[in-house]
MDTraj code that builds the backbone (N, CA, C; nanometers):
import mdtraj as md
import numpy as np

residues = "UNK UNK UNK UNK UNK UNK UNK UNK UNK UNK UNK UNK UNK UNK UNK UNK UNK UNK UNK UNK UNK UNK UNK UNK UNK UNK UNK UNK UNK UNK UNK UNK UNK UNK UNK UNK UNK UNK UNK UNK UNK UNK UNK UNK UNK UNK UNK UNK UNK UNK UNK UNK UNK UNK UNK UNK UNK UNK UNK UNK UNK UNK UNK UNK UNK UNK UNK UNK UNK UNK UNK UNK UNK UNK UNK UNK UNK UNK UNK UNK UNK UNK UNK UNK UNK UNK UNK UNK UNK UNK UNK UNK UNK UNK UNK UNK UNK UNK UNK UNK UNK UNK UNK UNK UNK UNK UNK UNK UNK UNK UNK UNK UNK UNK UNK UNK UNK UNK UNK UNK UNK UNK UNK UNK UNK UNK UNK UNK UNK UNK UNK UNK UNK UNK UNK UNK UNK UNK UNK UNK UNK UNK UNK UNK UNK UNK UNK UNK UNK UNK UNK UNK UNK UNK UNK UNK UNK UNK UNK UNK UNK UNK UNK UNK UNK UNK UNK UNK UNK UNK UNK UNK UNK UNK UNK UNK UNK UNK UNK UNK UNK UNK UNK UNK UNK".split()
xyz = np.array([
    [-7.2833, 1.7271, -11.0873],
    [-7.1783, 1.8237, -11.1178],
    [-7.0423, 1.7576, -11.0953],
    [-6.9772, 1.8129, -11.1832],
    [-6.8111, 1.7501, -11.1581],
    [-6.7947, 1.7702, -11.0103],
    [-6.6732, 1.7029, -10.9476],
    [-6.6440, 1.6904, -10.7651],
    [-6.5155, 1.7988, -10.8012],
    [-6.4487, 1.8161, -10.9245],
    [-6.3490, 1.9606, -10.9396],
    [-6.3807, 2.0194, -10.9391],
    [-6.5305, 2.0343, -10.9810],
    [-6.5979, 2.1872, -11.0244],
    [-6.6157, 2.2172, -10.9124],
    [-6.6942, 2.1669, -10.8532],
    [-6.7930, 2.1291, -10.7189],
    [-6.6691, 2.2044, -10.5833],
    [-6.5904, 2.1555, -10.5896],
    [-6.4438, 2.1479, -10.4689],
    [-6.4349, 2.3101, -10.4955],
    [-6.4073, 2.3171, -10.6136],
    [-6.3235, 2.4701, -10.7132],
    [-6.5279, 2.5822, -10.6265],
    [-6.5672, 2.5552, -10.7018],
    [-6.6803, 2.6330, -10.6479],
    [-6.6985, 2.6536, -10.4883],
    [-6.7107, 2.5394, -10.4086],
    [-6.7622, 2.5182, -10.2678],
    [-6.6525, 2.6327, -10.1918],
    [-6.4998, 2.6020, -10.2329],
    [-6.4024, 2.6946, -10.1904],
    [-6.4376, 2.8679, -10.2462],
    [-6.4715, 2.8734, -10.3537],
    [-6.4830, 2.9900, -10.4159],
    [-6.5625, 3.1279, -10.2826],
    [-6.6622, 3.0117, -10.3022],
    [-6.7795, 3.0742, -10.1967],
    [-6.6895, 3.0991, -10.1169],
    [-6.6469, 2.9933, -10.0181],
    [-6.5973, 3.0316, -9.8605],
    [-6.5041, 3.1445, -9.8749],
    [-6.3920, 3.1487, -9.9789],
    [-6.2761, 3.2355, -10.0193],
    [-6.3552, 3.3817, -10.0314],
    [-6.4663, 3.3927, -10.0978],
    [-6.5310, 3.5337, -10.0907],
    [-6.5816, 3.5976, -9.9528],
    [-6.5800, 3.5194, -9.8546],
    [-6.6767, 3.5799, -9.7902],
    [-6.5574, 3.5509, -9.6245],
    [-6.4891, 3.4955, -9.6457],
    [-6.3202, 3.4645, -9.5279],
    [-6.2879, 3.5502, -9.5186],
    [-6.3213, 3.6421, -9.3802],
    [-6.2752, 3.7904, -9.3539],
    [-6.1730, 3.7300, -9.1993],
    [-6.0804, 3.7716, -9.1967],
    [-6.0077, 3.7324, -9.0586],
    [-5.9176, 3.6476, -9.0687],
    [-5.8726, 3.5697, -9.1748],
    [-5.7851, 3.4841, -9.1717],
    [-5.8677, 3.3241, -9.1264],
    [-5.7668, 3.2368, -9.0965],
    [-5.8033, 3.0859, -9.0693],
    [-5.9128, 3.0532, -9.0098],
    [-5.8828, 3.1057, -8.8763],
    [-6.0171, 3.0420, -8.8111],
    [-6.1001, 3.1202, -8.7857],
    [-6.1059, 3.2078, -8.8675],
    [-6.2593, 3.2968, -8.8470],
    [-6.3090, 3.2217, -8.9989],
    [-6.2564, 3.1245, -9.0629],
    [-6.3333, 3.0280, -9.1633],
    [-6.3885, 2.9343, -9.1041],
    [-6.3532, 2.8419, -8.9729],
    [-6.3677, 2.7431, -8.9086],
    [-6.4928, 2.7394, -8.8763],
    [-6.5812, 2.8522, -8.8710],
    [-6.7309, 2.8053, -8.8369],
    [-6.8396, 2.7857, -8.9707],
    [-6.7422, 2.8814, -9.0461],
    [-6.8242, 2.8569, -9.2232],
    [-6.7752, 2.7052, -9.2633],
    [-6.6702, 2.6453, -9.2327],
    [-6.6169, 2.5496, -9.3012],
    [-6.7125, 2.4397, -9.2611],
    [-6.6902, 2.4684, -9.0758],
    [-6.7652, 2.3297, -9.0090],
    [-6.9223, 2.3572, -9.0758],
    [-7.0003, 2.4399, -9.1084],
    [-7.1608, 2.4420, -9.1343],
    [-7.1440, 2.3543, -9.3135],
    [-7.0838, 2.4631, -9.4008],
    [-7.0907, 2.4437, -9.5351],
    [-7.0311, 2.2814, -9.5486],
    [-6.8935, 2.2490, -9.5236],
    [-6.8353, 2.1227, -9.5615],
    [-6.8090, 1.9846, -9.4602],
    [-6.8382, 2.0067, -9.3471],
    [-6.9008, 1.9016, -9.2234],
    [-7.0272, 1.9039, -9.2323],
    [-7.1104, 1.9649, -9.1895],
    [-7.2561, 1.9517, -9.1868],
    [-7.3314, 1.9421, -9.3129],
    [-7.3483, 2.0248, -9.4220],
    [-7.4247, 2.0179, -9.5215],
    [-7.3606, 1.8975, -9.6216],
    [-7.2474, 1.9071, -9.6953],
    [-7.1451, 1.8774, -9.7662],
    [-7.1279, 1.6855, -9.7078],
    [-7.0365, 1.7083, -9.5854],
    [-7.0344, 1.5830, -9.5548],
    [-6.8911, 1.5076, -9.5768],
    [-6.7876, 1.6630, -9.6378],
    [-6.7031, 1.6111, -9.6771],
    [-6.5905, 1.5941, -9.5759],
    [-6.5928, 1.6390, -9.4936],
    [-6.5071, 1.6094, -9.3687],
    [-6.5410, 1.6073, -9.2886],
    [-6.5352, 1.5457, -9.1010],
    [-6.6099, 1.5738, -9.0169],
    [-6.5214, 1.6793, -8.9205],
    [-6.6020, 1.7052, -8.8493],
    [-6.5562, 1.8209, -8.7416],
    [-6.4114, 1.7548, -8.7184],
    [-6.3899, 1.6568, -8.6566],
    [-6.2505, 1.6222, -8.6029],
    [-6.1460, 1.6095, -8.6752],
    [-6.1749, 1.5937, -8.8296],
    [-6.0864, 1.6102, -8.9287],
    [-6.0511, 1.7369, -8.9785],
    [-6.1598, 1.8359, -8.9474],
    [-6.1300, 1.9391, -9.0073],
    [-6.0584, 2.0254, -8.8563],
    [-6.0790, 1.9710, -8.7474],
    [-5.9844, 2.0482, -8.6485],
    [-5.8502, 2.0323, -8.6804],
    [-5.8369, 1.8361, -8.6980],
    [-5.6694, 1.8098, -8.7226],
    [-5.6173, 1.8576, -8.8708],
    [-5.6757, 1.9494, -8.9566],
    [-5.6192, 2.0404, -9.0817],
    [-5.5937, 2.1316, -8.9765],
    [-5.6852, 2.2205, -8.9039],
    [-5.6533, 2.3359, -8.8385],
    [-5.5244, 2.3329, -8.7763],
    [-5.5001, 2.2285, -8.7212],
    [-5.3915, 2.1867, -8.6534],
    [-5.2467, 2.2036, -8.7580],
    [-5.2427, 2.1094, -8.8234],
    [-5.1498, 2.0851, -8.9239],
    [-5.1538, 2.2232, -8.9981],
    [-5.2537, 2.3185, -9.0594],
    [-5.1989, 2.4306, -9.1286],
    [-5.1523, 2.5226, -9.0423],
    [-5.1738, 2.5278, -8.9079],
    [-5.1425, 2.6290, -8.8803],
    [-4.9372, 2.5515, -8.8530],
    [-4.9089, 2.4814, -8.8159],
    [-4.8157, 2.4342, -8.8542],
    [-4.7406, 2.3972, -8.9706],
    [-4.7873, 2.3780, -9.0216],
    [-4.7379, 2.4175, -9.2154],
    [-4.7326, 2.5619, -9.2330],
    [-4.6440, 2.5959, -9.3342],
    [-4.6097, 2.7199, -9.3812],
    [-4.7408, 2.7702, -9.4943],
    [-4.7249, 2.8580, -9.4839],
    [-4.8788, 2.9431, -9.5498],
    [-4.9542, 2.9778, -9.4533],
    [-5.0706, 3.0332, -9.5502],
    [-5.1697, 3.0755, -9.4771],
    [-5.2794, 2.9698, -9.4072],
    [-5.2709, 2.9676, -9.2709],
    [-5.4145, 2.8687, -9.2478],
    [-5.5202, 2.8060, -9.3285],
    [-5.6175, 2.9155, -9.3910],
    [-5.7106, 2.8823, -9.4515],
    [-5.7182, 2.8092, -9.6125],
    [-5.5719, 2.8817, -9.6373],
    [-5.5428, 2.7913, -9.7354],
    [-5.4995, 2.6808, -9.7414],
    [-5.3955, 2.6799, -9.6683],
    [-5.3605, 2.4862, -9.5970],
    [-5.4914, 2.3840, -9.6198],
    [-5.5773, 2.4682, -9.5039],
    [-5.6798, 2.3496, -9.4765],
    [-5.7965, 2.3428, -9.6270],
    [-5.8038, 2.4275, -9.6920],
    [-5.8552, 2.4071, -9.8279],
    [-5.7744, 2.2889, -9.9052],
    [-5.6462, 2.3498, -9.9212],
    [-5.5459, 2.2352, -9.9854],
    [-5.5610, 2.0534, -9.9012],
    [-5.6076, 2.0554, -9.8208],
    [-5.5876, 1.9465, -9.7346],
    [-5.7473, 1.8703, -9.7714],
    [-5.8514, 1.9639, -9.7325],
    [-5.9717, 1.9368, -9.7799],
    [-5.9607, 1.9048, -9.9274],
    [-5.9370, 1.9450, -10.0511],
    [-5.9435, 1.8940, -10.1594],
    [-5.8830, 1.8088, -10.1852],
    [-5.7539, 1.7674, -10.1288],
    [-5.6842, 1.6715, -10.1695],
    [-5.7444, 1.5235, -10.1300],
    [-5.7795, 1.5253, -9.9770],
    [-5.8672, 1.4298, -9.9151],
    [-6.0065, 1.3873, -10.0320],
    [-6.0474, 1.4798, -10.0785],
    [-6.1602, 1.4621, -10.2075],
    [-6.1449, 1.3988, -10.3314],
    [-6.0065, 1.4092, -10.3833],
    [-6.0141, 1.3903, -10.4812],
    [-5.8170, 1.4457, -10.5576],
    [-5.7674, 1.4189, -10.4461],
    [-5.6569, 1.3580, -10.4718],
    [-5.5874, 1.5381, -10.4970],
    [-5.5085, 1.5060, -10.5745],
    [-5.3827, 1.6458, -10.6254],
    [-5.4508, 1.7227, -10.7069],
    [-5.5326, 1.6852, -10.8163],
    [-5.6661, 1.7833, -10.8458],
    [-5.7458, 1.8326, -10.8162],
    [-5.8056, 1.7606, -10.6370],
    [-5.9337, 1.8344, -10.6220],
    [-5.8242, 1.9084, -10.5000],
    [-5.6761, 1.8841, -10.5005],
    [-5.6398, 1.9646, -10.3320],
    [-5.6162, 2.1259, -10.4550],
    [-5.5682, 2.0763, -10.6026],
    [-5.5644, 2.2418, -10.6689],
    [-5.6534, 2.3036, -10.6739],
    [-5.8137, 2.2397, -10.7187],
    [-5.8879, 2.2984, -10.7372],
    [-5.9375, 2.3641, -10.6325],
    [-5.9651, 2.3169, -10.4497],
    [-5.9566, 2.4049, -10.4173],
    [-5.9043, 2.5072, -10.3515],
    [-5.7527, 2.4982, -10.4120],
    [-5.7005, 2.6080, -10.3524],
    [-5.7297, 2.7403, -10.4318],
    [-5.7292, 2.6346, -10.5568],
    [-5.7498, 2.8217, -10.6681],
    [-5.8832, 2.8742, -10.6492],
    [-6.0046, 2.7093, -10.6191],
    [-6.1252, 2.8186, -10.5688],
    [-6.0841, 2.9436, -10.4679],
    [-6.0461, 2.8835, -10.3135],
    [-6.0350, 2.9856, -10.2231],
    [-5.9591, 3.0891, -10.2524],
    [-5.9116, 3.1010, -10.3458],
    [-5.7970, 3.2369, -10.3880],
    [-5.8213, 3.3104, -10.5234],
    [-5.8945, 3.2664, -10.5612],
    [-5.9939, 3.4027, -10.6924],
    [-6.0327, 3.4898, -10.5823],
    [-6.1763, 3.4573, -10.5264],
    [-6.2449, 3.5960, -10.4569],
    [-6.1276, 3.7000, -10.4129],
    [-6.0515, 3.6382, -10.3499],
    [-5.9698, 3.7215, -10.2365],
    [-5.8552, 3.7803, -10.3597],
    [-5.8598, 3.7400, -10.4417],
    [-5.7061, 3.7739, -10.4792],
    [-5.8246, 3.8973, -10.5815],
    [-5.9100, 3.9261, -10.6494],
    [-5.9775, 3.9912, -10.7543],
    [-6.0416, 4.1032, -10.6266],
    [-6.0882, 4.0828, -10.4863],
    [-6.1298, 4.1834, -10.4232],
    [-6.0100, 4.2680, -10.4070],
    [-5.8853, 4.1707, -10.3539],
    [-5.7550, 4.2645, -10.3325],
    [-5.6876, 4.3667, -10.4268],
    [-5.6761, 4.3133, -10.5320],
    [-5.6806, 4.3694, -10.6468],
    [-5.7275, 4.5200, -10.6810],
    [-5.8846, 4.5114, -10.6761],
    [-5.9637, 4.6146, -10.6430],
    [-5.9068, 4.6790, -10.5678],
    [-5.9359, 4.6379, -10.4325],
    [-5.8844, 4.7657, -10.2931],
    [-5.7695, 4.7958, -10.3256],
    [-5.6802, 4.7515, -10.3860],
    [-5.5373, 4.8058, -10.4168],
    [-5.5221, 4.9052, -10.4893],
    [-5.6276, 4.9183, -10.5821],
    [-5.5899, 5.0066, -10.6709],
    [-5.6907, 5.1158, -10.6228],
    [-5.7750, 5.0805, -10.5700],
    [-5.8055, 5.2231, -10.5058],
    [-5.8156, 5.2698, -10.3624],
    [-5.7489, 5.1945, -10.3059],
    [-5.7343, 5.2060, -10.1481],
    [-5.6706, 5.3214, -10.1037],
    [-5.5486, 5.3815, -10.1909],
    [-5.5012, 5.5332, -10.1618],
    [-5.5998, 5.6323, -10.1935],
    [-5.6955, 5.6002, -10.2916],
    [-5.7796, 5.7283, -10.2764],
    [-5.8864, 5.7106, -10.2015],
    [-5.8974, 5.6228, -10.1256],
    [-6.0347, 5.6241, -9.9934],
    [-5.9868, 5.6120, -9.8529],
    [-5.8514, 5.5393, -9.8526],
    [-5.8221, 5.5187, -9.7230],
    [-5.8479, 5.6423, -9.5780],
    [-5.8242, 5.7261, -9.6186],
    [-5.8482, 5.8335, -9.5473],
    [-5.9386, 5.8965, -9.5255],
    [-6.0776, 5.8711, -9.5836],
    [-6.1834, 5.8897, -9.5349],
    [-6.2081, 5.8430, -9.4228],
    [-6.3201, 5.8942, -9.3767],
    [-6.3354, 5.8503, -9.2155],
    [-6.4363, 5.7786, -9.1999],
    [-6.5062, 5.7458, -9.3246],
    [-6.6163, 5.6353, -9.3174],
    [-6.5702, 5.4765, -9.3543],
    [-6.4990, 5.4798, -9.4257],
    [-6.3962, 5.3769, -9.4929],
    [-6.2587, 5.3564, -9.3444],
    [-6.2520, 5.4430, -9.3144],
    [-6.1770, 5.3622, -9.1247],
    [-6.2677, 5.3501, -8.9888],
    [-6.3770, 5.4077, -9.0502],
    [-6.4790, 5.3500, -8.9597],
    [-6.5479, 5.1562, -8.9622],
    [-6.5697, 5.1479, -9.1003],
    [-6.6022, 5.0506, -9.1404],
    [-6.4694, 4.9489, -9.1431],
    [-6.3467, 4.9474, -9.1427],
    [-6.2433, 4.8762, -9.1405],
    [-6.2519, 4.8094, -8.9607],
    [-6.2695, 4.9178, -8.9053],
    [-6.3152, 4.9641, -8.7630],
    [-6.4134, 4.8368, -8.6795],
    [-6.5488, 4.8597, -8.7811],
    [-6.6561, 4.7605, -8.7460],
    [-6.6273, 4.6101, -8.8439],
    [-6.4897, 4.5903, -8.9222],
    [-6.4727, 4.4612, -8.9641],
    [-6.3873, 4.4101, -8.8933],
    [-6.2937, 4.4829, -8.8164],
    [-6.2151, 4.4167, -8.7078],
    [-6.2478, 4.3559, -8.6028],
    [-6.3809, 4.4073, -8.5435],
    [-6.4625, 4.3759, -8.4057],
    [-6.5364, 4.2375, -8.4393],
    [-6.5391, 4.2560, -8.5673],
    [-6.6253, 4.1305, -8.6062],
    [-6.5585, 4.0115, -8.6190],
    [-6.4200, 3.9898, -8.7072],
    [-6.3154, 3.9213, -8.7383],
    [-6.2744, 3.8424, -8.5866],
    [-6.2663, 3.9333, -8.4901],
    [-6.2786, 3.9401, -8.3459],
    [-6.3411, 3.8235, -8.3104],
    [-6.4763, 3.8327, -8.2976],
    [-6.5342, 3.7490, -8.2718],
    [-6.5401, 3.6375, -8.3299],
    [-6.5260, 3.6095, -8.4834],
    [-6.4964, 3.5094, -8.5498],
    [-6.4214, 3.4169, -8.4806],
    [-6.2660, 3.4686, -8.4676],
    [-6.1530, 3.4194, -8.4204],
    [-6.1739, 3.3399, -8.2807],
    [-6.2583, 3.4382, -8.1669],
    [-6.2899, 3.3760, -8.0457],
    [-6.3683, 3.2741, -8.0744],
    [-6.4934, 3.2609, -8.1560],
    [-6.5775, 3.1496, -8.1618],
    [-6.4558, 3.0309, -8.2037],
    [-6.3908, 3.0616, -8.3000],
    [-6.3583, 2.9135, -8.3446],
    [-6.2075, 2.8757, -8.2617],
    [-6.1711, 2.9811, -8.1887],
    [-6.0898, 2.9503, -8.0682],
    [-6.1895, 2.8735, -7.9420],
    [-6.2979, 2.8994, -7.9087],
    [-6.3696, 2.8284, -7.8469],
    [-6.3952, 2.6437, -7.8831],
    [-6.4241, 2.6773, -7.9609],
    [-6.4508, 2.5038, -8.0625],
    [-6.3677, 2.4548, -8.0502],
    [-6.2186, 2.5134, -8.0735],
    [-6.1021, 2.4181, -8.0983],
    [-6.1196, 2.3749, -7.9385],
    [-6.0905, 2.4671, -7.8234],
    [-6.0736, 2.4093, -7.6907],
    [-6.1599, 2.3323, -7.6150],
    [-6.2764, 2.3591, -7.6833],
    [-6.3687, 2.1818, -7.7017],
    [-6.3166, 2.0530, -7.6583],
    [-6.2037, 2.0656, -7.8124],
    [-6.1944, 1.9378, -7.8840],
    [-6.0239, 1.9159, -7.8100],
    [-5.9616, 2.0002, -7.7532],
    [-5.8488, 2.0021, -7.7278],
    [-5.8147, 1.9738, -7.5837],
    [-5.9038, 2.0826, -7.4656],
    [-5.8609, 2.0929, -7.3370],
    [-5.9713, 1.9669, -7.2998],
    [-5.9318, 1.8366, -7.3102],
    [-6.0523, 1.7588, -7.2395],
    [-6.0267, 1.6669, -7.0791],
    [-5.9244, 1.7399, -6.9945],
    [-5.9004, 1.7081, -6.8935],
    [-5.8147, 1.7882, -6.8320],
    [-5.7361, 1.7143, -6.6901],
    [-5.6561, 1.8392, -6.6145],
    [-5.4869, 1.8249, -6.7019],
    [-5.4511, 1.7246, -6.7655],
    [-5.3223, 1.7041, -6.8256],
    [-5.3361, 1.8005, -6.9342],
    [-5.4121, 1.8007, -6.9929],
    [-5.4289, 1.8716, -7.1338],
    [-5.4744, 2.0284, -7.1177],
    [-5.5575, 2.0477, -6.9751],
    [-5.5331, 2.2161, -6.9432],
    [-5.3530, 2.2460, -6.8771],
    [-5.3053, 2.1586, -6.8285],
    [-5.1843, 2.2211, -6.8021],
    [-5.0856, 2.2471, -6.8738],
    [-5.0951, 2.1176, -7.0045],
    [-5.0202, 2.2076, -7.0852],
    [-5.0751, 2.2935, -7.1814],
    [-5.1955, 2.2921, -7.1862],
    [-5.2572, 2.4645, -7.2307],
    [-5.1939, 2.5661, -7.1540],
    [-5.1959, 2.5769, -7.0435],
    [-5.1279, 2.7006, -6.9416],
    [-4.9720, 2.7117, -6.9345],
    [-4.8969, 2.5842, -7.0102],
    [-4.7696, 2.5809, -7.0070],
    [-4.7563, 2.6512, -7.1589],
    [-4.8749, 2.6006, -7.2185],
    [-4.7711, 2.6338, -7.3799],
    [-4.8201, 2.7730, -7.3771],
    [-4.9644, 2.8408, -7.3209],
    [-4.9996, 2.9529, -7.3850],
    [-4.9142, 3.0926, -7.2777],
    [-4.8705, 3.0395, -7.1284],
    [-4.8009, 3.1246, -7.0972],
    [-4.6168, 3.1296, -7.1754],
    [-4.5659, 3.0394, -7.2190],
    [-4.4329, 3.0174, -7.2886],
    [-4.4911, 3.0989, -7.4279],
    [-4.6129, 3.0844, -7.4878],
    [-4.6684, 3.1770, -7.6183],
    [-4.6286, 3.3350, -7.5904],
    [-4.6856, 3.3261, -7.5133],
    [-4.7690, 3.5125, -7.4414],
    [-4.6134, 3.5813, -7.4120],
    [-4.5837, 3.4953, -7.2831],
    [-4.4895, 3.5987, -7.2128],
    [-4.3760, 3.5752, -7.2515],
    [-4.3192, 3.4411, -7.3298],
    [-4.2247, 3.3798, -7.3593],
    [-4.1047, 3.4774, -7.3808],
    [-4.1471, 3.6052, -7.4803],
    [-4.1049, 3.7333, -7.4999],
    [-3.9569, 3.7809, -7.3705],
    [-4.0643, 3.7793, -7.3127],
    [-4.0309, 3.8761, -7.1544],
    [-3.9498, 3.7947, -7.0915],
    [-3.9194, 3.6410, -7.0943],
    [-3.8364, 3.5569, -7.0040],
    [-3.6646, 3.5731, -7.0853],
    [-3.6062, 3.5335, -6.9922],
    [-3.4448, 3.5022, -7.0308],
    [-3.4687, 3.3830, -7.1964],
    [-3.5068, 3.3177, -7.1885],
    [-3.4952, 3.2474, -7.3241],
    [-3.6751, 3.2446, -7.3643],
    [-3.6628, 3.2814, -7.4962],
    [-3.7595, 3.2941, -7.5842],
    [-3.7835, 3.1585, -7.6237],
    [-3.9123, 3.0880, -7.6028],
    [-3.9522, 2.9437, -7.6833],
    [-3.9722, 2.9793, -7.8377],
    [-3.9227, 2.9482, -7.9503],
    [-3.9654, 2.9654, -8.0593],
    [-4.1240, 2.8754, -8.0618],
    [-4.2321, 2.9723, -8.1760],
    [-4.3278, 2.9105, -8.1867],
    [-4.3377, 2.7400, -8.2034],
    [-4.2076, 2.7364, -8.3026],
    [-4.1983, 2.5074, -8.3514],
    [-4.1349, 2.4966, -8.2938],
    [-4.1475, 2.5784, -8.1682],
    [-4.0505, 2.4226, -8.0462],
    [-4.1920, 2.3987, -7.9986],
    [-4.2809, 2.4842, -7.9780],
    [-4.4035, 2.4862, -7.8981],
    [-4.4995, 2.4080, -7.9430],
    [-4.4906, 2.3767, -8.0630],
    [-4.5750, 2.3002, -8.1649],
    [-4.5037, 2.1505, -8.1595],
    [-4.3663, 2.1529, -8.1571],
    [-4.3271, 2.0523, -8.1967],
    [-4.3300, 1.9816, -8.0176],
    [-4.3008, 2.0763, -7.9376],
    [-4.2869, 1.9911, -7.8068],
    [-4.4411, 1.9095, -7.7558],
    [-4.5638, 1.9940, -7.8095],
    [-4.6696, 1.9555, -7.7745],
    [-4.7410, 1.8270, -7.8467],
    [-4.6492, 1.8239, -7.9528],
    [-4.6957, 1.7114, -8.0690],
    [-4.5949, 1.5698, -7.9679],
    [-4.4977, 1.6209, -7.9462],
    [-4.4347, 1.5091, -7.8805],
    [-4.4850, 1.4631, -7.7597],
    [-4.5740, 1.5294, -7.6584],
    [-4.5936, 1.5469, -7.5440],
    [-4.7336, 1.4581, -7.5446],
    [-4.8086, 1.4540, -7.6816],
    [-4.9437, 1.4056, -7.7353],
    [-4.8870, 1.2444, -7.7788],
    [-4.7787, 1.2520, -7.8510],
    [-4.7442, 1.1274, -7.8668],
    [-4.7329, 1.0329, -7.7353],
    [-4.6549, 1.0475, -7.6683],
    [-4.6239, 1.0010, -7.5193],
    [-4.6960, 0.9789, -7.4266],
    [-4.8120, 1.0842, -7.4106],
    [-4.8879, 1.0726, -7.3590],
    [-5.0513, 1.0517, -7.3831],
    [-5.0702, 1.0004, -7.5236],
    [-5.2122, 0.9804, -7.5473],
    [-5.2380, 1.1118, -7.4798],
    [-5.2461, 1.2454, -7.5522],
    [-5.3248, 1.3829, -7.5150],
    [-5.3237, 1.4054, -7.6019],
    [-5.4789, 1.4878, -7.6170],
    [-5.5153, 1.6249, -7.7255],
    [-5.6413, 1.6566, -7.7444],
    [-5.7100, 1.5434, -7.6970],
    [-5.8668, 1.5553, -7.7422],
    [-5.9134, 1.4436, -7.8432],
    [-5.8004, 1.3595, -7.8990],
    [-5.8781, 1.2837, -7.9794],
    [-5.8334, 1.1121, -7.8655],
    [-5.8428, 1.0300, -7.9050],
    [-5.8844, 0.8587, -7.8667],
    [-5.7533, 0.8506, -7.7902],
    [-5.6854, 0.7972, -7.7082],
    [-5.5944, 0.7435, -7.6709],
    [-5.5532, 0.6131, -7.7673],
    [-5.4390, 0.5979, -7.7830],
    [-5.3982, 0.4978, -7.8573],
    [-5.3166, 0.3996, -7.7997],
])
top = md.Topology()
chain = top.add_chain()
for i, resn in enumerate(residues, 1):
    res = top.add_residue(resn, chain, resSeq=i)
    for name in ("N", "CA", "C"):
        top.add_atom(name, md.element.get_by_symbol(name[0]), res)
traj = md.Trajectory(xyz[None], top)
């Protein structure tokens, strides 16, 4: 089979069935395109996670765009972005046009109900994985506890950390200090 078709399809799938945003894809991605596929490995597909969620857009699309491009250059990074964005954009579509006349049922916010709890868990699993690959000593939990309390409460203090200082200070902090989870250099 063509590797456009192939890219355009493999995304299609994941794009239909990506309930939760980014990393509630991260455990479909790592089975379907690390494990079966072969086309990226786990540590590559963390450092997309990384980088999209730092790039503008949506997560899951980033790391699609990043995955295809790695495949097969500026064609296979289009193909699969437009794979991952048919399903979702033709289901949305749908619910849009009839979402005012069901929303208010109480079986239809029940079930929104039991897709949130689930999305839930998605999110924690592949929040788990990442801190795997991330917290792999006492330097690298402290600034977990530095960046995620400056995240959380940052709010509530006299000066607010913007999110890309937090991103950008930790990228610098990795440079300097050989931290993150991957090789020292």
């Amino acid at each position: 089979m063509n590797e456009i078709l192939e890219l355009y399809l493999a995304f299609m799938k994941i794009g239909a069935v990506n309930f939760g945003g980014g990393y509630a894809m991260l455990p479909l991605l790592e089975e379907d395109l690390a494990r079966k596929k072969g086309w990226v490995t786990r540590e590559e597909l963390l450092d997309y996670f990384a980088i999209g969620q730092c790039t503008p857009g949506l997560i899951a699309l980033n790391v699609s765009t990043f995955i295809g491009n790695k495949r097969k250059g500026v064609a296979g990074a289009l193909a699969a972005t437009l794979g991952f964005l048919t399903c979702p954009i033709i289901i949305i579509l749908i619910i849009a046009m009839f979402m005012k006349n069901f929303a208010d049922y109480e079986i239809v916010q029940h079930a929104f109900a039991g897709i949130r709890v689930c999305v839930c868990v998605l999110i924690i699993q592949a929040v788990l994985r990442l801190w795997k690959k991330a917290v792999v000593d006492r330097t690298t939990l402290i600034l977990y506890l530095v960046i995620f309390f400056l995240a959380v409460f940052g709010k509530h203090l006299i000066f607010a950390v913007p999110t890309a200082v937090l991103v950008i200070a930790s990228g610098v902090f990795g440079v300097f200090f050989g931290k993150g989870g991957g090789e020292s250099k």
